[in-house]
C-alpha positions as CSV (number, residue, x, y, z in Angstrom):
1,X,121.5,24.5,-4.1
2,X,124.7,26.7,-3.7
3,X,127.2,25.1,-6.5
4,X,131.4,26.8,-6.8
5,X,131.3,25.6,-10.0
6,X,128.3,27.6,-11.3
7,X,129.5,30.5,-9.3
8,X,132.6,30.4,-10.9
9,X,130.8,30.1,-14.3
10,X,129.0,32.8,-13.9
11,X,131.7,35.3,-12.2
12,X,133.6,34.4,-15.3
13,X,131.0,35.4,-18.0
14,X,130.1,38.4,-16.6
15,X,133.6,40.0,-15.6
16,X,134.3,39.4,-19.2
17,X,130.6,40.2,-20.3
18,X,132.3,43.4,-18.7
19,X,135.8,43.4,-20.3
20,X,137.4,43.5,-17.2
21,X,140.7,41.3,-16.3
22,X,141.0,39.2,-13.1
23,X,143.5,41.7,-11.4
24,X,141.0,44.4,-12.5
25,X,138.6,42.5,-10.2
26,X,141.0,41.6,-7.8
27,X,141.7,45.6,-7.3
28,X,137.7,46.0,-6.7
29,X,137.7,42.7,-3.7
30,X,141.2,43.8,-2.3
31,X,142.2,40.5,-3.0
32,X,144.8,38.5,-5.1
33,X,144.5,37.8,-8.5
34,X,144.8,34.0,-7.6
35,X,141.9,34.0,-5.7
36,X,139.9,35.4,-8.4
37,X,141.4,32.7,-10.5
38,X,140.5,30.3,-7.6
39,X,137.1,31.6,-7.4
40,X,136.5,31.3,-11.5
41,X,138.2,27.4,-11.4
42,X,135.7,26.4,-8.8
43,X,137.9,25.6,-6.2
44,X,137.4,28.9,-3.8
45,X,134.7,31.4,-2.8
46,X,135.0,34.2,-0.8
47,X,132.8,36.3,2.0
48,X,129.7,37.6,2.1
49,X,130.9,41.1,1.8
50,X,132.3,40.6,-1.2
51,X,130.2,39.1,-3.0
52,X,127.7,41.9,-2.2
53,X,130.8,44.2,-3.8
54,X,130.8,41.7,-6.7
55,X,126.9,42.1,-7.2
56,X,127.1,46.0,-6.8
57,X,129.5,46.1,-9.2
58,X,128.0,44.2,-11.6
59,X,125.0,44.8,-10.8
60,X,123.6,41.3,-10.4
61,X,121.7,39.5,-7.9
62,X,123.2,37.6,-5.5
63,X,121.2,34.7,-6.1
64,X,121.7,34.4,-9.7
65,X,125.8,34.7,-8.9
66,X,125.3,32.0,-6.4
67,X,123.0,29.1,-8.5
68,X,120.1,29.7,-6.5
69,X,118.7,31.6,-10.0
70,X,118.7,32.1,-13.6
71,X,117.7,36.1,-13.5
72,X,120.9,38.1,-13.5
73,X,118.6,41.0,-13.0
74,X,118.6,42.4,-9.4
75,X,115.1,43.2,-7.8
């Protein structure tokens, strides 16, 4: 089941897995740098589309950014 929290958790670890700041990821989304901070607190997601950005850039699956799995790796 979807969870913010765990998405936030994870966005978290792997944009600074990656060394990258939130306005660095911000830039990427076209979005604030609140709403990345939003987004790693919990509180906020975001769309579809940009998630998929998130996961291409990360190169991630989906459903391991989402909760839905424990395997980062994409298929």
């Amino acid at each position: 089941m979807f969870s913010k929290e765990i998405f936030g958790q994870r966005l978290k670890a792997i944009r600074k897995e990656k060394k990258e700041t939130q306005d660095d990821l911000a830039l990427i989304l076209d979005v604030g740098k609140s709403h990345i901070s939003e987004m790693e607190r919990g509180n906020r997601t975001t769309t579809a589309e940009k998630i998929a950005l998130i996961c291409e850039h990360y190169r991630v699956s989906a459903d391991y950014l989402l909760g839905l799995s424990d395997d980062p790796n994409p298929r």
